[in-house]
C-alpha positions in Angstrom: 214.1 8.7 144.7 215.8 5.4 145.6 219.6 5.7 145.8 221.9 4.0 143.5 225.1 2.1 143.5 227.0 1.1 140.2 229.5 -1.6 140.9 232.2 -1.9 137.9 234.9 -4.5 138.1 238.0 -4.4 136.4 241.4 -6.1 135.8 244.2 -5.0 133.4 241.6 -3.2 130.8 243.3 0.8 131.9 242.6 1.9 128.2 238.9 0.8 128.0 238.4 1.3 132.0 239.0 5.2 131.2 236.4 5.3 128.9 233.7 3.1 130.8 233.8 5.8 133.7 233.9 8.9 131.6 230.6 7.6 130.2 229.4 7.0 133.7 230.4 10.7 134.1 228.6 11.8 131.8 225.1 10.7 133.3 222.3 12.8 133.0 218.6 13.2 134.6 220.2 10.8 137.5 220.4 12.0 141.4 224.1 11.7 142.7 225.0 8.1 142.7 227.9 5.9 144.3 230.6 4.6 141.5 232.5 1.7 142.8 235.1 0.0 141.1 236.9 -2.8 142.2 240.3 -3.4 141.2 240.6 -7.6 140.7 244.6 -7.5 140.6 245.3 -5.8 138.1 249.1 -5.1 137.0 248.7 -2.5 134.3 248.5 0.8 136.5 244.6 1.0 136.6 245.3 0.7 140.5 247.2 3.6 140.8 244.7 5.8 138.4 241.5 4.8 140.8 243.9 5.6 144.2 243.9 9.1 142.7 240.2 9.1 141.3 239.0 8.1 145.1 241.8 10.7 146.7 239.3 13.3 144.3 236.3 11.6 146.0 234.7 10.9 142.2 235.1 6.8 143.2 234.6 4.4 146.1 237.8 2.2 145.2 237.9 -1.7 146.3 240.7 -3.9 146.1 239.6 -7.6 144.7 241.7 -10.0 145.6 241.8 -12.0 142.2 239.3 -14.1 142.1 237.5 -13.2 139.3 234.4 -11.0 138.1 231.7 -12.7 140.4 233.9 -12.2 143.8 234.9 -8.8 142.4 230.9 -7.7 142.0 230.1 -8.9 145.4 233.0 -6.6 147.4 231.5 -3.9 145.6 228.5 -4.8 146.5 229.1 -5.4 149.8 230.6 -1.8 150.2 227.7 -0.2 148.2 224.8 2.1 150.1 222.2 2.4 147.2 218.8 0.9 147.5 219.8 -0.5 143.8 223.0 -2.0 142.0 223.5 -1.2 138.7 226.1 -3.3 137.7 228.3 -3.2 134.1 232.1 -3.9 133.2 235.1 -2.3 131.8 234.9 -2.5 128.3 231.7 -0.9 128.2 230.3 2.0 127.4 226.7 3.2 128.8 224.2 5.7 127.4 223.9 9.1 129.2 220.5 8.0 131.0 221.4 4.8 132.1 220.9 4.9 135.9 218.4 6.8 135.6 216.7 4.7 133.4 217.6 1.0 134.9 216.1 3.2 138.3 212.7 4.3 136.5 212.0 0.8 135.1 212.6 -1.1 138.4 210.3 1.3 140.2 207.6 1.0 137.5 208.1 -2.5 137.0 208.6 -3.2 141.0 210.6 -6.3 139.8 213.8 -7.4 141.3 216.2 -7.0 138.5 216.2 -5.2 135.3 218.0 -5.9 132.7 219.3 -4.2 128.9 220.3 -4.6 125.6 223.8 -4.9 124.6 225.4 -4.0 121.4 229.3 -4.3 119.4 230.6 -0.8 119.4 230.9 0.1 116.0 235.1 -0.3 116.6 234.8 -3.5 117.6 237.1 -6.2 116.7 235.0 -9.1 114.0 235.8 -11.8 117.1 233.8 -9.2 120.1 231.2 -8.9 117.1 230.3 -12.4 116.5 230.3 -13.2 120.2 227.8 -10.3 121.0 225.7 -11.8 117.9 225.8 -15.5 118.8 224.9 -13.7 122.8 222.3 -11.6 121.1 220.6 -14.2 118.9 219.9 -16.0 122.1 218.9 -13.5 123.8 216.2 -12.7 121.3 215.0 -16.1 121.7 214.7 -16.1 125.5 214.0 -12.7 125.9 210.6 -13.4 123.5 208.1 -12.7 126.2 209.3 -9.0 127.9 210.6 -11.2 131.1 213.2 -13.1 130.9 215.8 -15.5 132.7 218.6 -13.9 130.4 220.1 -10.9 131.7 223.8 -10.0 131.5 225.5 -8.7 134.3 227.4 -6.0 132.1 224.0 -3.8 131.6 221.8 -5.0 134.3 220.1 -3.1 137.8 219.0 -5.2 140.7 217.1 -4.0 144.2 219.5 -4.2 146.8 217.3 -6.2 149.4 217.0 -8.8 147.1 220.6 -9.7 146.5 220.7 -9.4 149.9 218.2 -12.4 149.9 219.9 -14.5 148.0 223.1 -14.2 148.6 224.6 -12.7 145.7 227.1 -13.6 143.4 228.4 -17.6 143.5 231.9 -17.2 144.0 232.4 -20.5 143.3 231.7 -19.6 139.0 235.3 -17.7 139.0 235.6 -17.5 134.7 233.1 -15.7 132.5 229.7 -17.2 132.5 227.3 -18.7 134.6 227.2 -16.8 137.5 224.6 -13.8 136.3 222.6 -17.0 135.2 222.8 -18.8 138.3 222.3 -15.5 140.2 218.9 -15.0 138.3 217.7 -18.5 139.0 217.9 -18.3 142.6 215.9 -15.2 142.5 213.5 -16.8 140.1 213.1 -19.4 142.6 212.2 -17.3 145.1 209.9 -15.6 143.1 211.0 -12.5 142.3 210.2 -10.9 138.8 213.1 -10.1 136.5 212.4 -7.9 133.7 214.2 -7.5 130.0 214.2 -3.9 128.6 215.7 -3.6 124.9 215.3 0.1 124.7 218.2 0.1 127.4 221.3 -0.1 125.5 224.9 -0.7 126.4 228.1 -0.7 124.2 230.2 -3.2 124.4 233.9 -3.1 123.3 236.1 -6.1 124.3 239.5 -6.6 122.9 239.3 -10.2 121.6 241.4 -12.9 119.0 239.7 -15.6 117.4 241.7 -17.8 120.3 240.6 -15.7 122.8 236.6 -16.3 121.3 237.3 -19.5 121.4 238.7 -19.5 125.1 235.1 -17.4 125.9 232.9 -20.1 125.0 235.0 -22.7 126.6 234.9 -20.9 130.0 230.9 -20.4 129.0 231.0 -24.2 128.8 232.7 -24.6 132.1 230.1 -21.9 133.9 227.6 -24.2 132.7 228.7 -27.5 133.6 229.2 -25.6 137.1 225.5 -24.3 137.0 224.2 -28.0 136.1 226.0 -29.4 138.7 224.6 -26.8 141.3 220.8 -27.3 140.6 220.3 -30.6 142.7 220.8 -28.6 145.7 218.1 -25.5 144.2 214.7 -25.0 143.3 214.0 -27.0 139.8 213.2 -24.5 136.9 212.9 -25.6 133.5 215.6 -26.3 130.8 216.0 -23.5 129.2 216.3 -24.2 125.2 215.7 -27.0 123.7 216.3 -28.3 120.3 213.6 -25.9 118.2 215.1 -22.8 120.8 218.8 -23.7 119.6 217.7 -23.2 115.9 215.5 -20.3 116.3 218.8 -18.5 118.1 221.4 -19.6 115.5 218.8 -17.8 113.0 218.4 -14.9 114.9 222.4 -14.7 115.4 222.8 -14.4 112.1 220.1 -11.6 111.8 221.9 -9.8 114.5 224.8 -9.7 112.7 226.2 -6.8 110.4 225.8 -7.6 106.8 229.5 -8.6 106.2 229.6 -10.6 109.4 226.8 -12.8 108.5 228.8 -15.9 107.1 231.6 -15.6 109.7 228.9 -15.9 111.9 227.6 -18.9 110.2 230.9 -20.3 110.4 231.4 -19.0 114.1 228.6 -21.1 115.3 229.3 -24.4 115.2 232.7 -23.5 116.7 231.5 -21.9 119.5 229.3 -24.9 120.4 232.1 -27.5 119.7 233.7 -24.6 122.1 231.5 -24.5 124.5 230.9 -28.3 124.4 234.5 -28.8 124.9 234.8 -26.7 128.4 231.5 -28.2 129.5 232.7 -32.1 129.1 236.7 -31.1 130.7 234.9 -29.9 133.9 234.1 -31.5 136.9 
């Protein structure tokens, strides 16, 4: 049985942090596995609760240094033993087979990443739920085929040698977004196989305004610009979505959404991409 590693980062989410490893607790029909979180500066006493959790030995405890979630990933997975990462974040919750199912479909599939489904907890604030639909609907879309270019780094396994390969994480992408996709390019390019699984579902919680949805896609705008401006320098791959993609996912957005969230996400759409749009134009 190959080994595994889960590397969680975190910063000032104590509350939801609490949960996210008592879920990772619970795991069932998995061998022993290594938990790692890594602590990305936070000020809100999660520091201090993962000192003791390591003093028990239920942790391997890394101190970031602040520089956001893709330098965070890569100290943990720098420190990490297992033959696979399994990699998900703080305001999560994963199902009680997780590892062992993210370690079961990479050795069936013998591809180099492996990625899930995620869902808005039933709890979640209307903002977290239209960004998971509006990040669902084009998932759908990309995801068509069984492999895909769109994993998320919040429910997603990858081998160990082949991060390794490419050098993990782009420290350079140091908001949310861009960096899984970047990530997943470069292995692409160097022809590795990454697989979508939709049967393997994560919940996702995140404590979110409108303001602070709007500040997501910005800083998904931003990673973007910052991928663009990255791919002279990497192996060409194709545009993702074009104009008949965009519509199919804004359709299937609003199909992902609950019944009574349907017209906000409507609504939400265009202002995410105006959003999104904006971050992407302000960076250079």
């Amino acid at each position: 049985m190959l080994p595994v590693s889960v590397v969680l980062p975190t910063r000032d989410r104590l509350t939801s942090l609490v949960v996210a490893l008592e879920a990772l607790r619970q795991q069932r029909r998995a061998e022993p596995f290594e938990l790692i979180v890594v602590d990305d500066g936070s000020t809100d006493g999660s520091g201090a609760f993962l000192a003791r959790l390591a003093a028990e030995g239920a942790i391997v405890h890394v101190r970031g240094e602040g520089r956001g979630a893709a330098a965070a990933r890569n100290a943990g997975i720098r420190r990490a033993r297992g033959e696979i990462i399994a990699c998900t974040d703080d305001d999560c919750e994963v199902p009680p087979d997780w590892v062992a199912r993210l370690r079961d479909r990479l050795v069936q599939t013998g591809a180099a990443a492996v990625g899930g489904r995620v869902v808005a907890a039933a709890d979640a604030v209307r903002p977290a739920r239209i960004s998971q639909a509006i990040t669902n609907g084009i998932a759908r879309v990309l995801n068509d085929g069984g492999e895909s270019p769109f994993l998320t780094s919040n429910n997603v396994a990858y081998r160990a040698a082949a991060l390794g390969a490419v050098g993990l994480f782009d420290e350079r992408f140091t908001g949310a977004g861009g960096e899984d996709r970047d990530l997943h390019a470069r292995l692409r390019a160097r022809g590795e196989r990454l697989v979508y699984a939709a049967d393997i579902v994560v919940t996702h919680r995140p404590q979110m305004s409108w303001g602070a949805f709007l500040r997501q896609q910005a800083a998904y705008g931003r990673g973007a610009r910052r991928y663009y401006g990255q791919r002279g320098t990497r192996a060409r791959e194709r545009s993702w979505m074009g104009p008949g993609q965009y519509l199919r996912a804004f359709v299937a957005a609003v199909g992902e959404a609950r019944p009574e969230d349907r017209a906000a996400v409507a609504l939400g759409l265009p202002l995410s991409q105006a959003a999104v749009a904006w971050g992407y134009l302000r960076t250079r």
